[in-house]
C-alpha positions in Angstrom: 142.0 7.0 133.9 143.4 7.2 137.6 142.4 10.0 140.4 145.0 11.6 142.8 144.5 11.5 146.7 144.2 15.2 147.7 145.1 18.2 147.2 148.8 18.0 146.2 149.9 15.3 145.0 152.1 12.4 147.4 154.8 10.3 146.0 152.4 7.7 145.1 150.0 9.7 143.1 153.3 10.5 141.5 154.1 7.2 140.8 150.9 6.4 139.6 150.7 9.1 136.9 153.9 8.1 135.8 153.3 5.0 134.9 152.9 4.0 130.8 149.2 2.5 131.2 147.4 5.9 132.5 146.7 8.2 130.1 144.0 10.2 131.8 143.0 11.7 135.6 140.0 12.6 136.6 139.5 15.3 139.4 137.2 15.2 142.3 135.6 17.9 144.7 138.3 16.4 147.1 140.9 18.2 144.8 139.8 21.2 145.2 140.4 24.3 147.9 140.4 27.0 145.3 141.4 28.1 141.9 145.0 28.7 142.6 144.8 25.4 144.2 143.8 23.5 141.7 145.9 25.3 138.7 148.7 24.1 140.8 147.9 20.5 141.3 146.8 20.4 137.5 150.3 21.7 136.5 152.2 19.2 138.9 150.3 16.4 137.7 151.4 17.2 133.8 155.3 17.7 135.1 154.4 13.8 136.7 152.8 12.7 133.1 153.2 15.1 130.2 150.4 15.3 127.6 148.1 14.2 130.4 143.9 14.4 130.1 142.5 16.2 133.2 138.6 15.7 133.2 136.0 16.3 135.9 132.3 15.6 135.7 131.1 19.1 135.4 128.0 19.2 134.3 126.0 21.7 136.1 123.4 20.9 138.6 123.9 18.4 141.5 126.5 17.0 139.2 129.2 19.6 139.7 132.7 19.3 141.2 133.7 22.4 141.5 131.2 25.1 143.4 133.2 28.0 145.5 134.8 30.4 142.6 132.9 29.3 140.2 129.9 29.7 138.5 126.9 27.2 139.8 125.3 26.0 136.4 121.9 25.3 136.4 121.0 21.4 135.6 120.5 20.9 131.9 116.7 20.3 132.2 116.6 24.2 132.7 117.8 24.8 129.5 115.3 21.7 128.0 112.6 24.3 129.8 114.0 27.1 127.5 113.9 25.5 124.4 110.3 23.9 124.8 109.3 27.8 125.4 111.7 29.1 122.6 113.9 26.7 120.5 116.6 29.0 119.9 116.7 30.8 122.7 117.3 27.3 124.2 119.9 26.3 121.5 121.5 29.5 122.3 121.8 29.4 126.0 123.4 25.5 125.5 125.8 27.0 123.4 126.5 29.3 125.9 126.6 27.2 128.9 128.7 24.6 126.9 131.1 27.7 126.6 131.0 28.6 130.4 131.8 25.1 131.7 134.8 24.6 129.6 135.8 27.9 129.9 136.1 28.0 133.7 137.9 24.5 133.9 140.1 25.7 131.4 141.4 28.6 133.9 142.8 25.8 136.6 144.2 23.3 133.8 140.8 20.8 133.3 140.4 19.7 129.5 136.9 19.0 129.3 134.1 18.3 131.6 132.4 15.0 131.1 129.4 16.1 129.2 126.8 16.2 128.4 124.4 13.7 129.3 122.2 12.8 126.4 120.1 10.1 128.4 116.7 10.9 127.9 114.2 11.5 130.6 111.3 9.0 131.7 110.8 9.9 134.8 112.2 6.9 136.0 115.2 7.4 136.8 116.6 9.4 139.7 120.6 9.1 139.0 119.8 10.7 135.7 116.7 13.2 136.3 117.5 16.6 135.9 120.9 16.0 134.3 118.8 15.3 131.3 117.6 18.1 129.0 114.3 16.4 127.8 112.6 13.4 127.6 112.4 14.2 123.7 115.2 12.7 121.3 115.3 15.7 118.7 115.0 18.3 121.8 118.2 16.5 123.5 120.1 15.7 120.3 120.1 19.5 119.0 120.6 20.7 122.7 123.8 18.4 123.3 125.2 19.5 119.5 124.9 23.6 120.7 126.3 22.5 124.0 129.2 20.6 122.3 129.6 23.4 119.9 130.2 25.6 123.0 132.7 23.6 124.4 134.7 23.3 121.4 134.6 27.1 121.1 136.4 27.3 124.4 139.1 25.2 123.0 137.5 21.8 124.9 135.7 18.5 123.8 132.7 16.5 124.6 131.7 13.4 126.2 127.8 12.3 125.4 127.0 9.4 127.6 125.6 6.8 129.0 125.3 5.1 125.9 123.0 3.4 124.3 120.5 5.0 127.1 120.4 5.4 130.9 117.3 7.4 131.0 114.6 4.3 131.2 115.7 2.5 134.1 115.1 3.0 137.4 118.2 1.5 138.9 121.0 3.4 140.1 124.8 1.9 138.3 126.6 3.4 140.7 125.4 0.8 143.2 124.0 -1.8 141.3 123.9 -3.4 137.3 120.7 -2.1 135.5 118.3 -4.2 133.6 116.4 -2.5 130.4 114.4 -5.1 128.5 113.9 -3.6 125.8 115.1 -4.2 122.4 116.2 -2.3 119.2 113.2 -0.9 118.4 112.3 0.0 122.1 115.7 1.8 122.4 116.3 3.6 119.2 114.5 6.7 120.6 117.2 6.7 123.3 120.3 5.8 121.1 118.9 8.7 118.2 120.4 11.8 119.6 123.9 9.7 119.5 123.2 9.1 115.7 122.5 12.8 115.4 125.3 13.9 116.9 128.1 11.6 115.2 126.9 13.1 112.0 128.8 16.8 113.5 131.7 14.6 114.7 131.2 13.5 118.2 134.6 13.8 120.3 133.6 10.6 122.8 131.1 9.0 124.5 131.0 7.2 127.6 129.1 3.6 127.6 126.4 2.3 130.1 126.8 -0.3 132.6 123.4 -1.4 132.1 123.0 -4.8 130.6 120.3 -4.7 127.4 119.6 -8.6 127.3 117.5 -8.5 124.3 121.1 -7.0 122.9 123.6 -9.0 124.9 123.6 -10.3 128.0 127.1 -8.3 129.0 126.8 -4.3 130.4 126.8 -2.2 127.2 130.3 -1.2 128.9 131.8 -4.3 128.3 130.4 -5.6 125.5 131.8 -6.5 122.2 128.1 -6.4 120.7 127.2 -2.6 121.6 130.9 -1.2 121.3 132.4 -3.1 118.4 129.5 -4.2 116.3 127.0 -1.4 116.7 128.9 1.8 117.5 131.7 1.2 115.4 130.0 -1.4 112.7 126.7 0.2 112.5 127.0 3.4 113.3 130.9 4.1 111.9 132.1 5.8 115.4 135.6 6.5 115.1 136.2 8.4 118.2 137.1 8.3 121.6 134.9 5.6 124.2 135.0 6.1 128.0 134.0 3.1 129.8 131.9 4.0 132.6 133.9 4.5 136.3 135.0 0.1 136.9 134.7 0.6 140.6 131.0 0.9 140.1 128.1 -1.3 141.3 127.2 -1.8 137.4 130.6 -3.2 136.6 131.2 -5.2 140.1 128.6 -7.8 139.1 131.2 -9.1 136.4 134.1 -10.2 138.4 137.2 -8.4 139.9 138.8 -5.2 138.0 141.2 -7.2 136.3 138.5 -9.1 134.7 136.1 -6.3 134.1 139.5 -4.1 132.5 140.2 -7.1 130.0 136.5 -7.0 129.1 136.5 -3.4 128.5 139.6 -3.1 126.8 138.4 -6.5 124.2 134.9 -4.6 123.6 136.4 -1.4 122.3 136.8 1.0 125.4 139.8 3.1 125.3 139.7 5.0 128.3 139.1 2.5 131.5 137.9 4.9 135.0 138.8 3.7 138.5 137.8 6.0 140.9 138.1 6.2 144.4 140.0 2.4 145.1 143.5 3.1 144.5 144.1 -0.7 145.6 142.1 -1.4 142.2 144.3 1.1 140.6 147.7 0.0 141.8 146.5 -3.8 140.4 145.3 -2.8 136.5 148.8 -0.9 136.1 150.2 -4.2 135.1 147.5 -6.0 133.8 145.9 -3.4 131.4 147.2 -4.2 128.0 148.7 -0.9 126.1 150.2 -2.2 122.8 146.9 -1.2 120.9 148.0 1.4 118.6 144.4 2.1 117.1 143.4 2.9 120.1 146.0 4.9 120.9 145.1 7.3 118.0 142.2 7.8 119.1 143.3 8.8 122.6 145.6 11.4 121.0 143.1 13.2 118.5 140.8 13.7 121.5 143.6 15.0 123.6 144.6 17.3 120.6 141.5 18.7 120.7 141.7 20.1 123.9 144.7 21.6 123.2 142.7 24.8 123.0 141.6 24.9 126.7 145.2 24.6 128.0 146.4 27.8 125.8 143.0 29.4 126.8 144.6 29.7 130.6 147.7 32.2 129.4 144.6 34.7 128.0 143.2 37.6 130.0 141.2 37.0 133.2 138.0 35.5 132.7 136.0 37.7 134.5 137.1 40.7 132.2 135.8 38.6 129.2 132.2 40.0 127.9 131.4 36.4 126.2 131.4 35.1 130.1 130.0 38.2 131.5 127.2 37.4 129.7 126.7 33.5 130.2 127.2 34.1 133.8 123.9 36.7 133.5 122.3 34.5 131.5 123.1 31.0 133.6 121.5 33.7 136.9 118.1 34.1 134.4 118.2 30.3 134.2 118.1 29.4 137.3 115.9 32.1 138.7 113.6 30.6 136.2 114.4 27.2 137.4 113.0 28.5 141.0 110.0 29.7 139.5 108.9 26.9 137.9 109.7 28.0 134.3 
């Protein structure tokens, strides 16, 4: 999974989308002027690499790419709020929200937002925090199932992550390579919502780079123990895994990308992010291996999923839609609730 430069693509970015080892970009608030904008860079890069799949991390909150033309989504631990008032007024409003995200990337040629977190909250950690619904496994597992209900409705797909659990550590990945010490039993609050939610068919998940050394002593991202023995032994997964972003503090501690790719792609990843070092892009190219034809099914039912979100964007304008009419009016009650400490 590769990014572009700006906001048209250069020769390069070309180049790089072209090649046979990317199957995936992911877009950044750097990409981004306006809607128009963005429709056309989306459409440029699928003429560069047809049946490409454009994500973004959307998930509402402080964790949201796109602002200006768009609607602001509250952080998911508004709608945990909800549902600890009224449980299906809050599975509702997931639903709905789920809807609204996928909707809105759909209009400027974005596949799926990667969402939603299902780490749980402790307290502990401030790179999670209020992405985080609850700090209650049930509460998040049947809030991430109406939110992934909603997406799919829009013609998109989910992502849960940071699996097995991100929520209990303080450290931050994205600069350094977290340590939880607990074991099975300490983490199968955490890793329940996952179980709940491959039961409706998860689409993907995305895998921690926090190392679990009661587990393994590699990241959960790059290990054979979490990815091939548990998630797809014990737990049966068949779909889609993201490996967290490669360029990240988490995964630095390892070795350099080409090592950390090879240990990604042996554990069971099958998307591999590098974000923001297009030296580190330019050198996996080559060394990625892309003969793995397993994996490449799985690539392709989650892409065909999302087939729906790319006819969504020849439909009538958004905005004259009463569905998002009223998640807009509903995501303004949220936050406003949000402000008052609801």
């Amino acid at each position: 999974m590769v990014d572009v430069e700006g906001t048209r693509l250069s020769r390069e970015d070309e180049a790089v989308l072209a090649h046979p080892a990317v199957g995936s970009a992911i877009i950044f608030t750097r990409n981004y002027q306006d809607p128009s904008q963005l429709a056309e860079l989306t459409a440029a890069m699928r003429e560069a690499r047809p049946n490409l799949l454009i994500v973004a991390d959307q998930e509402g909150g402080r964790v949201q790419r796109f602002r200006e033309h768009f609607t602001r989504v509250v952080p998911m631990r508004a709608i945990g709020a909800l549902a600890a008032r009224d449980s299906a007024a809050g599975l509702s409003a997931a639903r709905e929200i789920g809807w609204l995200l996928a909707s809105e990337l759909a209009q400027v040629g974005v596949d799926m937002p990667l969402a939603p977190v299902v780490d749980l909250d402790y307290g502990a950690s401030t790179v999670i925090g209020d992405r985080a619904f609850s700090g209650d496994a049930a509460t998040v597992g049947a809030l991430a199932q109406a939110l992934g209900e909603g997406l799919r409705d829009a013609g998109s797909a989910s992502t849960a992550k940071h699996f097995p659990g991100h929520g209990y550590v303080a450290a931050d990945s994205h600069a350094e390579l977290p340590v939880d010490e607990r074991d099975r039993s300490g983490l199968a609050e955490d890793m329940a919502p996952y179980g709940a939610l491959m039961k409706h068919g998860l689409d993907s998940l995305m895998m921690a780079h926090v190392r679990y050394p009661a587990i393994d002593d590699l990241p959960a991202s790059l290990s054979p123990r979490w990815i091939g023995d548990i998630l797809r032994g014990e737990y049966g997964y068949d779909g889609c895994v993201f490996c967290d972003d490669l360029s990240m503090g988490g995964a630095a501690v390892i070795g350099g990308f080409s090592e950390r790719a090879r240990l990604a792609q042996a554990a069971g990843c099958d998307y591999l992010p590098v974000c923001n070092d297009r030296a580190a892009t330019l050198e996996l190219l080559d060394a990625v291996r892309i003969d793995d034809e397993a994996s490449a099914m799985r690539r392709l039912a989650l892409h065909a999923r999302c087939a729906g979100s790319r006819a969504g964007t020849e439909s009538q304008a958004l905005e004259d839609n009463p569905r998002w009419q009223t998640a807009v009016e509903l995501n303004a009650k949220l936050t406003e609730d949000l402000k008052n400490g609801r």
